[in-house]
C-alpha positions as CSV (number, residue, x, y, z in Angstrom):
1,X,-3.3,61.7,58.0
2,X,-5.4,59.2,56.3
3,X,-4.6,55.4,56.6
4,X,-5.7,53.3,53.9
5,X,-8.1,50.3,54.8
6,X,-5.9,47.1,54.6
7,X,-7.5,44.7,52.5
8,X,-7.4,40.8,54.1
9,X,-6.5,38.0,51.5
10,X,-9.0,35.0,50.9
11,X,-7.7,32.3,52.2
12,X,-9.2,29.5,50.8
13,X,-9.5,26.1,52.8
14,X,-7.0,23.3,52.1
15,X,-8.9,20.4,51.1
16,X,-8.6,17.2,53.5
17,X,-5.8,14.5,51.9
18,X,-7.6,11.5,50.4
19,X,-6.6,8.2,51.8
20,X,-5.3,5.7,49.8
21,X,-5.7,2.3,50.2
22,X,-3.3,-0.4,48.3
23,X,-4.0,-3.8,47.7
24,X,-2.0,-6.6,48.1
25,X,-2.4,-9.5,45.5
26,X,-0.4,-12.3,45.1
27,X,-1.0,-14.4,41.8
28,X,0.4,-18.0,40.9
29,X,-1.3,-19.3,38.2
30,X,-4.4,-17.7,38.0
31,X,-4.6,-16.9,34.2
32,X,-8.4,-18.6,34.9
33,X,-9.8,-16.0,36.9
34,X,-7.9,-12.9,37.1
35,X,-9.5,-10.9,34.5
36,X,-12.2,-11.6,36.7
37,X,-10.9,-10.8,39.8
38,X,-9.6,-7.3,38.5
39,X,-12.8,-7.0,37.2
40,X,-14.7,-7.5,40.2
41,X,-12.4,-5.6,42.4
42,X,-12.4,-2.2,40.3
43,X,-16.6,-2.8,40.4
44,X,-16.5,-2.8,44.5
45,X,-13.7,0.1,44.8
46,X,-15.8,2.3,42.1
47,X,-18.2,2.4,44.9
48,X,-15.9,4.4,47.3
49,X,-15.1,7.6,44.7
50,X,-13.2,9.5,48.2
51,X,-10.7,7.3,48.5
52,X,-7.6,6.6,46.1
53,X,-6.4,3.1,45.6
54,X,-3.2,1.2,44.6
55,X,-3.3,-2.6,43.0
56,X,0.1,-4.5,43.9
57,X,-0.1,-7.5,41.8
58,X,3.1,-9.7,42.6
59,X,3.3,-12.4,39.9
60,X,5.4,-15.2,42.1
61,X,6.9,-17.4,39.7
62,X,3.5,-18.6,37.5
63,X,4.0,-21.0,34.4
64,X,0.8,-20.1,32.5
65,X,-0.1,-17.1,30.8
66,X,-1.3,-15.0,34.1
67,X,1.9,-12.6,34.0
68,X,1.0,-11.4,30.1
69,X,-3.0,-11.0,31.2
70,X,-1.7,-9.0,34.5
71,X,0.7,-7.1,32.3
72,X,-2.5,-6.0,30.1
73,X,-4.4,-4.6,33.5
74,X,-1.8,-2.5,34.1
75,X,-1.4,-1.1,30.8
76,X,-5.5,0.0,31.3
77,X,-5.5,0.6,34.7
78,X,-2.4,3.1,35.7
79,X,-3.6,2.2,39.6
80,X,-2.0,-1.3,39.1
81,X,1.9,-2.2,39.6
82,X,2.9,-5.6,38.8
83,X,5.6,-7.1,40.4
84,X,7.6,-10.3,38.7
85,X,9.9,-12.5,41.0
86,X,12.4,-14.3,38.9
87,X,10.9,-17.5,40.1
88,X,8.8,-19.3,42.5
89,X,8.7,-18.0,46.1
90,X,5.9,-19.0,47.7
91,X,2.6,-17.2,49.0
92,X,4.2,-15.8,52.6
93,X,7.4,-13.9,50.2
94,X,5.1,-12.8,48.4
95,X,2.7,-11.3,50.6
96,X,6.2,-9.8,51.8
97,X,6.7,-8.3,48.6
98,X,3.9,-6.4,48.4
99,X,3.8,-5.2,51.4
100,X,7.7,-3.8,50.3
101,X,6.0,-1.8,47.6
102,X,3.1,-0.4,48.6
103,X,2.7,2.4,49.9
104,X,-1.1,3.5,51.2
105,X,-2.4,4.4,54.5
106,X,-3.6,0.9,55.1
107,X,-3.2,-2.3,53.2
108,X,-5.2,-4.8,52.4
109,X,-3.8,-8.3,52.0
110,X,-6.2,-10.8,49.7
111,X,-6.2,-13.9,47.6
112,X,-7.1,-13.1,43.9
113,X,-8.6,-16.5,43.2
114,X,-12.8,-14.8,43.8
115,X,-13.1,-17.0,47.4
116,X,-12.6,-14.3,49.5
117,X,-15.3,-11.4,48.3
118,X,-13.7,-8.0,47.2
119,X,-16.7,-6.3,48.2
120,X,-15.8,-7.2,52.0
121,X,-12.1,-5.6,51.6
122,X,-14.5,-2.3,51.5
123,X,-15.8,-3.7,55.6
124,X,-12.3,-3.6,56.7
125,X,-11.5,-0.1,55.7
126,X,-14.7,1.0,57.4
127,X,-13.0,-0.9,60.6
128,X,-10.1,0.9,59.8
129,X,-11.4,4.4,59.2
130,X,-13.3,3.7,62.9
131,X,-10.0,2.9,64.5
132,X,-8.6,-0.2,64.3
133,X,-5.4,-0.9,63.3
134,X,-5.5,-4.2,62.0
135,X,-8.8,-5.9,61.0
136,X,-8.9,-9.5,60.5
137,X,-11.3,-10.8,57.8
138,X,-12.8,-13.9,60.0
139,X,-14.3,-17.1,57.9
140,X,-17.8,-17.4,58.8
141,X,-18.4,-20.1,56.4
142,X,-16.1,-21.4,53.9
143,X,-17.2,-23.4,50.6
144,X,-14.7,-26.4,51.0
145,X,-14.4,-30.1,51.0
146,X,-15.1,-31.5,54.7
147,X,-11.7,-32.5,54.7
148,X,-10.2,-29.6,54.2
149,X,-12.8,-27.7,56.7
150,X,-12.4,-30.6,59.4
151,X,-8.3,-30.0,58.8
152,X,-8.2,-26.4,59.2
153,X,-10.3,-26.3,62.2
154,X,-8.4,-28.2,64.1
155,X,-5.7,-26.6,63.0
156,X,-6.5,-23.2,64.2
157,X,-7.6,-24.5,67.9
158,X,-4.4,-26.6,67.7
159,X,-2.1,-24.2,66.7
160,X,-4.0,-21.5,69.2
161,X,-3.6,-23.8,72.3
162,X,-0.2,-24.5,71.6
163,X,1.4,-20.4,71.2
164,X,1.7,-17.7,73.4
165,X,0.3,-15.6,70.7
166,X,-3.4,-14.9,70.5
167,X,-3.7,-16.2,66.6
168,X,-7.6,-14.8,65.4
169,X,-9.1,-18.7,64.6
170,X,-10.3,-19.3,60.6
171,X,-8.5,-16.3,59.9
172,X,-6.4,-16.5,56.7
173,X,-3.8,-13.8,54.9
174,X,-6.9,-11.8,54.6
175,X,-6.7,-8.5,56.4
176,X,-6.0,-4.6,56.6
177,X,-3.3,-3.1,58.0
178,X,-2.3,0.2,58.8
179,X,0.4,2.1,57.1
180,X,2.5,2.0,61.0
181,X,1.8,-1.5,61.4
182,X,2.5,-2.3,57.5
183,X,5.9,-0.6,58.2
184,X,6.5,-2.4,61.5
185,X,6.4,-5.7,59.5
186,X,8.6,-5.0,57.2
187,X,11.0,-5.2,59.5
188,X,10.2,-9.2,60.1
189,X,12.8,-10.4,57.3
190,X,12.6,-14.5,58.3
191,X,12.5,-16.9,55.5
192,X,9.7,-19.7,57.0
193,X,7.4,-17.3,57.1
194,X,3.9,-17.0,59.2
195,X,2.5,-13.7,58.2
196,X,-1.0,-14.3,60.0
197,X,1.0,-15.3,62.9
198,X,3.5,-12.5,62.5
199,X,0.5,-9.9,62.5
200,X,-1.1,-11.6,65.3
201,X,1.8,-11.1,67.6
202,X,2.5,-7.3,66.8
203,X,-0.2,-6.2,68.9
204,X,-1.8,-2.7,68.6
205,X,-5.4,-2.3,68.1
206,X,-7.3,-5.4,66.4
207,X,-10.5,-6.4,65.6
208,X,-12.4,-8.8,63.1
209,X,-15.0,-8.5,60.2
210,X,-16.9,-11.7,59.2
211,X,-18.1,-13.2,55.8
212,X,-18.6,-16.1,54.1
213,X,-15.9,-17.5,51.8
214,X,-16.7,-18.3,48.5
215,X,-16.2,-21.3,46.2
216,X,-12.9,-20.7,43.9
217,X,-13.8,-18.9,40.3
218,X,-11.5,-21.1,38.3
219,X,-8.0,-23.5,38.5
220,X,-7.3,-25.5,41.4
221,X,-6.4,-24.8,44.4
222,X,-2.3,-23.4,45.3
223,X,-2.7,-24.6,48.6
224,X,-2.8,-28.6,48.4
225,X,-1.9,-31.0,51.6
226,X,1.5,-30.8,51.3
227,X,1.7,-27.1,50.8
228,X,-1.0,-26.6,53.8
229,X,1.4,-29.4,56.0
230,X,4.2,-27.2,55.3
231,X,2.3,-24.2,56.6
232,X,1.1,-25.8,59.3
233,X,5.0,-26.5,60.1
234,X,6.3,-23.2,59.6
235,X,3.1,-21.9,62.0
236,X,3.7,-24.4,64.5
237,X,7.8,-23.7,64.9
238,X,7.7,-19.9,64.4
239,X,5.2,-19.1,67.3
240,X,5.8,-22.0,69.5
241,X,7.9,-24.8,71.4
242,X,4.9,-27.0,71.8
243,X,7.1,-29.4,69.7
244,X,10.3,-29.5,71.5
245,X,8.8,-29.9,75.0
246,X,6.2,-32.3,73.9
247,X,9.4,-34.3,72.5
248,X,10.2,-34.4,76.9
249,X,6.9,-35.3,77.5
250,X,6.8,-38.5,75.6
251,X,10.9,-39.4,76.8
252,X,8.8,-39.6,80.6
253,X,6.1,-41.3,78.6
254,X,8.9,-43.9,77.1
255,X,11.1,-44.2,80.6
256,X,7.1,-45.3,82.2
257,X,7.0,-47.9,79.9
258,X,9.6,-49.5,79.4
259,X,10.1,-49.6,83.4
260,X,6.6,-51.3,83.5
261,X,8.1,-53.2,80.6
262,X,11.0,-54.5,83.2
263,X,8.8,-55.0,86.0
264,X,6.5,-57.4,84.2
265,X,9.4,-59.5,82.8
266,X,10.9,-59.6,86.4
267,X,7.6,-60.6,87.4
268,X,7.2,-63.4,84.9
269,X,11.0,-64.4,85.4
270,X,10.6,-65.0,88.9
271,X,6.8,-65.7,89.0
272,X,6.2,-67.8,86.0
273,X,9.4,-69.4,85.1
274,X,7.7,-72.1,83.2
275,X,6.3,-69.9,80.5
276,X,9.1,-67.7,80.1
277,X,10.1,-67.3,76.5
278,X,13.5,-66.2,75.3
279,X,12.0,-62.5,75.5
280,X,12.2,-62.2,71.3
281,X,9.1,-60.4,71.6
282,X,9.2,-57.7,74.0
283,X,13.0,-56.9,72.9
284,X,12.1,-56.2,69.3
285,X,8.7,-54.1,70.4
286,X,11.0,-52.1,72.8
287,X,14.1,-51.5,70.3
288,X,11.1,-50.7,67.5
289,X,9.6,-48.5,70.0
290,X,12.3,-46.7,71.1
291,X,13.9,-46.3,67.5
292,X,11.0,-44.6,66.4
293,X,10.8,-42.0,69.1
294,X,14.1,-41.2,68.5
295,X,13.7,-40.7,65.0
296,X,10.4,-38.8,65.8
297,X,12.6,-36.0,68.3
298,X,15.2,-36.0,65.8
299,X,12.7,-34.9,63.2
300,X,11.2,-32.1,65.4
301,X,15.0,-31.0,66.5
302,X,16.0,-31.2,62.8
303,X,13.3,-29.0,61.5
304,X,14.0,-26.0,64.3
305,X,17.7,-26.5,63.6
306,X,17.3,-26.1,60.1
307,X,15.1,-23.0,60.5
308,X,18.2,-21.7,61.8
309,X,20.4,-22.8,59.1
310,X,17.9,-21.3,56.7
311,X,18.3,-17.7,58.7
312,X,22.1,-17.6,59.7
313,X,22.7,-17.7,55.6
314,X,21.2,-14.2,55.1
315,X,20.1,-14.8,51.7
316,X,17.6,-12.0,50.0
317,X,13.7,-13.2,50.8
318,X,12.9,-13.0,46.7
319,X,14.1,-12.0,43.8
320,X,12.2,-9.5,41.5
321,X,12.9,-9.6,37.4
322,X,11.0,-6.4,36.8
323,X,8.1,-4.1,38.5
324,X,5.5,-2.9,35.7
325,X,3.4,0.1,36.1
326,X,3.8,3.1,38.5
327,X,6.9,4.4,39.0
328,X,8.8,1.2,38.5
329,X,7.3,0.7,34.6
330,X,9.3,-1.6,33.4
């Protein structure tokens, strides 16, 4: 009987799944620089041709003409999605938002205003693609007023000294993040949010890529004093109780002095009776005193109380008008 030779298939190899990479980008009011941004961006990710990449644009609430120009990428570039909140949300939401919607392997978080390079988002996916879960983009040098520089570095070492979280120092909302750690924080819905912070705290494998920020490309900055005071707040109170226990430190502070304060008009009562005054002085320095400590540790009890006000009315973090490009083309 003669068997037939069976005749094996070709099996030909799978090719490996290209990783894709999305980009966070929040925009306010950058109708200035974005074309040059984009611009700059797709230059630095045309030099990786093995990986894919998405471009999350979320347009949080501008005025100016930046939502029309960001409408016009996306029209060009079918790698962009643009996402429109109904109003103003601020930076942190929408940071949040993005991170909602995209959907690569890792994600990169970055400013669109040209300071921090695009060209170094490509260093923290090497970091990434070695191992690390979240790389940190750490400020070697920054191109700001001394003011501003002289501020934030005390801030960090402040803030640092003060949490039980290990918070990277002149780190901003630049970073990558893997797609389990990406998915981990979207589980963080507070409203006073501290994304750096956030991040900071989750844990898993970290490390840091240095550069040098650069000057802004156009407009002004979206972080003036008040904006980086209310930051510095929201850090402060969401990774740390520095505030309420410094408010017990200075009620021993207080009770020291005004006991010294009795003692030395005891002193002088009995002492020195004939240069006693009616005591006009000391009362109203005391009752000053006092009243503006108060005041003060109402302030810091107020803010954490109303950070829980904020919370307890479940209220959606943003509001989105319409997503443009991508599946949500709108």
């Amino acid at each position: 009987m003669h068997i037939a030779p069976v005749t094996l298939a070709t099996v030909e190899p799978v090719p490996a799944r290209r990783s894709l990479i999305s980009y966070v980008l929040p925009v306010y009011n950058e109708q200035d620089g974005i074309a040059a941004f984009h611009a700059e961006l797709t230059a630095a990710l045309a030099s990786r041709p093995e990986l894919d990449f998405e471009l999350v644009y979320v347009n949080d609430g501008s005025s100016d003409g930046s939502l029309a120009l960001l409408k016009g990428i996306a029209e060009k570039d079918e790698r962009v999605r643009v996402v429109d909140f109904a109003r103003n949300f601020g930076h942190q939401i929408a940071i949040t938002a993005g991170l909602d919607l995209a959907s690569g392997d890792a994600v990169i978080v970055m400013d669109t205003d040209l300071q921090d390079p695009p060209k170094v988002s490509l260093e923290l996916v090497d970091a990434w693609r070695e191992g690390a879960e979240i790389v940190h983009a750490r400020r070697r040098s920054r191109q700001d007023t001394p003011f501003k520089k002289a501020t934030a570095h005390l801030y960090y070492r402040l803030l640092r000294s003060s949490t039980e979280v290990d918070i990277p120092l002149d780190t901003g909302d630049f970073r990558l993040l893997d797609r389990k750690v990406a998915d981990e924080l979207r589980r963080y819905r507070e409203k006073s949010r501290f994304v750096r912070g956030i991040v900071a705290s989750m844990g898993y494998a970290q490390t840091e890529v240095a550069f040098d920020r650069d000057e802004r490309f156009a407009g002004e900055t979206k972080y003036p004093l008040r904006k980086m005071a209310r930051l510095a707040v929201d850090g402060m109170t969401s990774f740390s109780t520095a505030p309420l226990k410094m408010i017990t430190r200075l009620g021993f502070v207080v009770l020291a002095l005004s006991l010294l304060g009795i003692l030395y008009a005891l002193g002088m009562k009995f002492f020195r009776p004939e240069i006693t005054v009616s005591g006009w002085t000391m009362l109203m320095c005391v009752v000053l005193f006092l009243g503006g400590t108060q005041m003060l540790s109402l302030g810091v009890i107020g803010t954490y109380i109303g950070r829980i006000y904020s919370e307890a009315q479940g209220r959606p973090l943003y509001l989105v008008r319409e997503v443009i490009g991508g599946d949500g083309d709108g």
